[in-house]
N, C-alpha and C positions, 0 to 999 in steps of 0.2 A: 449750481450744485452746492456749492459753499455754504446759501445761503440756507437751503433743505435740511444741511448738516446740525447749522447754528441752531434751526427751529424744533431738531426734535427732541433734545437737554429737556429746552424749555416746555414742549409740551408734556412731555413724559413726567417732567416737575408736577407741571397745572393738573393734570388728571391722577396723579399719588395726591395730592393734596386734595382734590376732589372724593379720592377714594379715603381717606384718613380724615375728611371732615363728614362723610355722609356714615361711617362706621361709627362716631361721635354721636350726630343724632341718632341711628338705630340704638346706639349702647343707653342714649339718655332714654327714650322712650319705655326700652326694658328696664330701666330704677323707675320710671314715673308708673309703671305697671305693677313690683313690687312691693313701690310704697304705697299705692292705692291700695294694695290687697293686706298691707300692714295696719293702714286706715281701718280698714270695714271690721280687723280684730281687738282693733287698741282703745279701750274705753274705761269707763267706771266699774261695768264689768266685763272681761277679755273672755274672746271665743277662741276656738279652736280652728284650724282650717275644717272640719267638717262642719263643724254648726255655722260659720260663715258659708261653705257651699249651702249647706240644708235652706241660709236665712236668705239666699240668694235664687236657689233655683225650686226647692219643694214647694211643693200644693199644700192646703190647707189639710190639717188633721186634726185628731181629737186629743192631740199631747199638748197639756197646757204648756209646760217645759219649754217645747219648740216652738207653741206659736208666738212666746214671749221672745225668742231668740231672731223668730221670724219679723217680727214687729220693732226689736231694735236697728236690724241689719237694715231693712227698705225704708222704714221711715223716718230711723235720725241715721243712720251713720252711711248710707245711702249718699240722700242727699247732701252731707254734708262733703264726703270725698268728691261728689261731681263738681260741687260750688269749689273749693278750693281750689281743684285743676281748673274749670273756667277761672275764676279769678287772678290765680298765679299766672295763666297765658297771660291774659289780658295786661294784666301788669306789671313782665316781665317786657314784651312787646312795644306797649306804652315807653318805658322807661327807655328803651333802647332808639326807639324813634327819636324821642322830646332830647337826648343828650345828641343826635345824628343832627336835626334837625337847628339847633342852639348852638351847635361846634362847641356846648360844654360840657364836659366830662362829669360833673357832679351834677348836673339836671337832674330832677327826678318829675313824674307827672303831675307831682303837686304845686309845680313850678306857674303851671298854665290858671290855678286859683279853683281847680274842679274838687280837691279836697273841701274846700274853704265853704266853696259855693254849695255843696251836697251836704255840709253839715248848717247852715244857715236854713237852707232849704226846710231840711226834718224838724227841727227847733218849731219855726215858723208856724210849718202845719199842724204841729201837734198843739202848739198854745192855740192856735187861731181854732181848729176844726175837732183838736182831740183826740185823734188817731193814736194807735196805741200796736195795730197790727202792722209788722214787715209790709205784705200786699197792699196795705193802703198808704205809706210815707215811701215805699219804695222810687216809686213813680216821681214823687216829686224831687226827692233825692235826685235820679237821676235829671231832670228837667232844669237843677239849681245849678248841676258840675254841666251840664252843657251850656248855660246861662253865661256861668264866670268865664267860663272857654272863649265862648263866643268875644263876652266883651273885651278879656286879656289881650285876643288876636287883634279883633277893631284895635284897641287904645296903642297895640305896635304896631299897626300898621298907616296911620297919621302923621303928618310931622315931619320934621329933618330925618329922624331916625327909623322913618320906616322901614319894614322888614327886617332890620338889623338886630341877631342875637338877644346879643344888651339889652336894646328896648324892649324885647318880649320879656324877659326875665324882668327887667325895673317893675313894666306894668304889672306882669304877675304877682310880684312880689306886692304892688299897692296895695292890688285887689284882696287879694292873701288875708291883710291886715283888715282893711276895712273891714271884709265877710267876718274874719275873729272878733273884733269886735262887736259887731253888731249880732255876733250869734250868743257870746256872754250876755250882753245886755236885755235879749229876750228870754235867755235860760234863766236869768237871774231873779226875771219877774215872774217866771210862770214856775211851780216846784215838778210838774207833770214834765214840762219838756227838760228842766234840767237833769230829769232824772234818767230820761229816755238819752240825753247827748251823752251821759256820764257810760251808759251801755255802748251803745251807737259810737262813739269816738275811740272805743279801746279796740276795734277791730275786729271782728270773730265771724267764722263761717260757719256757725254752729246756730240750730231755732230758724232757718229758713227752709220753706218746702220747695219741691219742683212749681206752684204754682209760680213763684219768683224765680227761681233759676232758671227758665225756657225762656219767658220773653227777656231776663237780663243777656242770655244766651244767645239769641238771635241779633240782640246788637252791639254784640263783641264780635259776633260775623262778620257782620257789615264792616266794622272797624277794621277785622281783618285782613279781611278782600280788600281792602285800601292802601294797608300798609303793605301787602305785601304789589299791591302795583307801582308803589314809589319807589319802592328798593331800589331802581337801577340810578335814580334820580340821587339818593341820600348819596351814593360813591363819589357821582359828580356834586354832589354841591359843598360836600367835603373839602373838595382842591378849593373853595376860594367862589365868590360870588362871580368874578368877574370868566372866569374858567368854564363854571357850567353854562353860563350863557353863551358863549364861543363856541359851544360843542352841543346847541340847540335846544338846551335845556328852559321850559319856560319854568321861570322860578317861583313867581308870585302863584301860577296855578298849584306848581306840585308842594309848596308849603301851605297852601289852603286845603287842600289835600291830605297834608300832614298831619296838620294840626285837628281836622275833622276828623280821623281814625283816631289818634290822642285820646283827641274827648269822649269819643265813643266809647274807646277799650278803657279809659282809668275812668272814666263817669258812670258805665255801668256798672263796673268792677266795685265802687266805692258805692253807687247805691245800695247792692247787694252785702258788703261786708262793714262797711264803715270802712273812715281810710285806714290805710294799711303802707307806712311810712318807710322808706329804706327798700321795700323790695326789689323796686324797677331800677332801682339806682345798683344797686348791689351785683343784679345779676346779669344786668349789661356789662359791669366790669369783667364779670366773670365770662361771661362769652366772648368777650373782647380779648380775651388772655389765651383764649382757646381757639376760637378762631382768625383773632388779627380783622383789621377795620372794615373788612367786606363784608357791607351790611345783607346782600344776600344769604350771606350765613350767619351772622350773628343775630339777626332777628327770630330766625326758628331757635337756633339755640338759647338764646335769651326766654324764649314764650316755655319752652319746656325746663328750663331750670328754675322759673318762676314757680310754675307749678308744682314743681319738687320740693323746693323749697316749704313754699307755704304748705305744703301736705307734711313736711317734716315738723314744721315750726307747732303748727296742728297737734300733732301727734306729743311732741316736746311736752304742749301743753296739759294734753290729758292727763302724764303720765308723773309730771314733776311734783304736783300739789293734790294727787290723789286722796280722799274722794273728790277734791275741787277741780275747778281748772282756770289753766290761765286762756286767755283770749289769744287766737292765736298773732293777733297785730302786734300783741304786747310783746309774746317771743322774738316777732321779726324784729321790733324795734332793738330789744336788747344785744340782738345780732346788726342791726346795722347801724348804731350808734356809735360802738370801736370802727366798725368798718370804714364811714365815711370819715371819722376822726383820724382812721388811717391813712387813708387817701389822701387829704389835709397834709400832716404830716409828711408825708411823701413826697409836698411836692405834684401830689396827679390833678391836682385842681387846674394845671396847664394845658394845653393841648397838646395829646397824646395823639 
């Protein structure tokens, strides 16, 4: 009887908390909804919530007017709010895995070398083949960040130090260098590609069609449905390596596991945009703060505030350097360069 008493405090707790963190993603979903539809009005030139419904739902007519409104709405500012939300999940998600999985609080998915490896990539094919279109360097972009992934994981998982943190980050970190280098050193001899990395490295979700955003889209799925199968895995392996194994967790599977959605959600994310620096790092603190260490919820919350984010940072752009714009990677950076310099400072580069 005693014991019935003791247990329903605590479950009554567990399900208010259950209920105050699933009102949190409904409340996020409704900003991610808001600010896509502030998206599709905010540009070089701003529509009105009808001429956005008009550029969104109306049939073709004979008012020049509108089919000019019709023609910005679906074919640039369209695509650009879908790419943004894929992206910002992708690399919100990302970001909050690679810091679960590292036990490091300042991991970001640039960590794993897929930044490094998908801008060596575009260089390469452009000097080598010429490419000039998204649809045709996309591809191999994404082929370069899965390349560096792969080999990052190989070179920590060798050795005295296999599987351990440290050693993913060290290798990461080689690889990182290496890829920079060797990507200066071919942009430097070809004026085509360096002109293309000087675009291509500042970030932006702007000048891509759905022909690129679907198949990027379908393997941030993949990524997804991955990440969110290890979730129960990241809580245990949190306590300590020795712990999750005690309680049946196999570990070498679900970090190969880990590390494969990773690569997937920041490799595609980055063939698609160029990298985009600070995000993933930024907004797993921030779900972190909101929800506390249960990666069950901090990973949806993470993927939706990514996407906020970058649709804000977006928008930041358009609107600061009018008629120009800034790149929306370039905004993020600006925001997450105090950020992780804060973090630093703090102190939170410990384990929190």
């Amino acid at each position: 009887m005693g014991t019935t008493v003791m247990e329903r405090p605590v479950s009554r707790g567990a399900a208010e908390s259950r209920r105050r963190r699933g009102a949190g993603l409904g409340a996020l979903v409704v900003v991610l909804v808001a600010v896509a539809a502030v998206s599709l009005a905010v540009g070089a030139r701003a529509l009105s919530p009808a001429e956005v419904w008009h550029g969104l739902f109306a049939g073709p007519d004979s008012d020049q007017r509108l089919t000019g409104i019709r023609l910005i709405v679906r074919t640039v500012r369209v695509p650009r709010t879908v790419l943004a939300i894929v992206a910002g999940i992708a690399l919100g998600v990302g970001g909050a895995l690679i810091q679960g999985y590292t036990r490091n609080p300042i991991a970001d998915t640039g960590l794993l070398g897929v930044n490094a490896g998908a801008s060596f990539a575009v260089v390469s094919v452009i000097a080598v083949f010429g490419f000039a279109d998204p649809f045709q360097y996309v591809w191999f972009a994404f082929l370069g960040a899965a390349v560096a992934g792969v080999v990052v994981f190989g070179l920590a998982s060798i050795g005295r130090g296999a599987g351990n943190p440290l050693t993913l980050a060290l290798a990461g970190q080689g690889i990182t260098v290496f890829l920079a280098a060797m990507t200066t050193a071919v942009a430097l001899a070809d004026q085509k590609s360096l002109n293309a990395l000087r675009f291509w490295n500042a970030g932006s979700v702007a000048g891509v069609g759905f022909d690129v955003i679907w198949p990027v889209a379908a393997f941030i799925a993949v990524g997804l449905v991955l990440a969110v199968i290890t979730l129960p895995a990241i809580n245990l392996l949190n306590l300590g390596d020795d712990v999750a194994r005690g309680l049946g967790v196999n570990i070498a599977l679900n970090r190969t596991i880990g590390i494969v959605a990773i690569t997937l959600l920041a490799g595609a994310a980055t063939a698609a945009c160029g990298p985009i620096a600070f995000l993933g790092l930024m907004v797993a603190h921030v779900a972190r703060y909101l929800t506390g260490p249960d990666y069950r919820w901090l990973v949806p919350y993470a993927g939706l505030l990514g996407a906020v984010v970058l649709l804000v940072c977006d928008i930041v752009g358009r609107v600061v350097v009018r008629p120009g714009e800034l790149d929306a990677g370039v905004v993020v950076a600006l925001l997450g360069a105090p950020f992780f310099a804060a973090l630093v400072w703090r102190g939170k580069f410990k384990d929190t």
